[in-house]
C-alpha positions as CSV (number, residue, x, y, z in Angstrom):
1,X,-2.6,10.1,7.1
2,X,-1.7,6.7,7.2
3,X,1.6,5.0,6.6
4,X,2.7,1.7,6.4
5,X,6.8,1.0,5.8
6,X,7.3,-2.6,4.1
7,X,11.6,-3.6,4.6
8,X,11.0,-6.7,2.5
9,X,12.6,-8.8,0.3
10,X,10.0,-9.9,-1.8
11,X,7.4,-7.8,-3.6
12,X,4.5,-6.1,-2.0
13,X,1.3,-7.9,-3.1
14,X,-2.5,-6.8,-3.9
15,X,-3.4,-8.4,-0.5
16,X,-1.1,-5.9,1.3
17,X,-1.5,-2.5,-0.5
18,X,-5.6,-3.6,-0.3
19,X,-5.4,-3.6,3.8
20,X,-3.8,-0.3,3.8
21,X,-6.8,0.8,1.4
22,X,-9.1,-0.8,4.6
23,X,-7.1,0.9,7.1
24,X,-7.7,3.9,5.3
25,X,-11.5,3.9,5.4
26,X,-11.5,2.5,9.1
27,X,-9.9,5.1,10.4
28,X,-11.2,8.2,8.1
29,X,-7.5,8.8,6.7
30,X,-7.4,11.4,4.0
31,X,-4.3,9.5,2.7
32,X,-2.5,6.4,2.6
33,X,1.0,5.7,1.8
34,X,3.1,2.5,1.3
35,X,6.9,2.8,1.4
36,X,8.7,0.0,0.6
37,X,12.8,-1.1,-0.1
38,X,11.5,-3.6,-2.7
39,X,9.1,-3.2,-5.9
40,X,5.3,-3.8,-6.2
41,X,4.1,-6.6,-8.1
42,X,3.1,-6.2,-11.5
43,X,-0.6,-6.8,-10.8
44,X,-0.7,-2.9,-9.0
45,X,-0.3,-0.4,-11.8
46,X,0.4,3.4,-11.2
47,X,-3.4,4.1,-10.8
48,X,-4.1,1.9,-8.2
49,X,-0.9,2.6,-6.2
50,X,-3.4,5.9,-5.0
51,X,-5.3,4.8,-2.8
């Protein structure tokens, strides 16, 4: 499983939720999961928040 925890102010981007996809693969992660305290931007819908 891998996690990443995001304690920011402004919204998570593409870029960001796309290198936690990466990390995934590199490291042969059954899951990934992003937490944040702010919001996603709009360009992520719920579908692609499963990565």
């Amino acid at each position: 499983m891998a996690v990443q925890c995001k304690c920011w102010k402004r919204d998570v981007e593409n870029d960001i939720v796309l290198q936690l996809k990466a990390g995934k693969q590199v490291h042969s992660c059954c899951v990934a999961w992003m937490v944040t305290t702010s919001n996603f931007t709009r360009h992520q819908g719920a579908g692609e928040l499963v990565i």
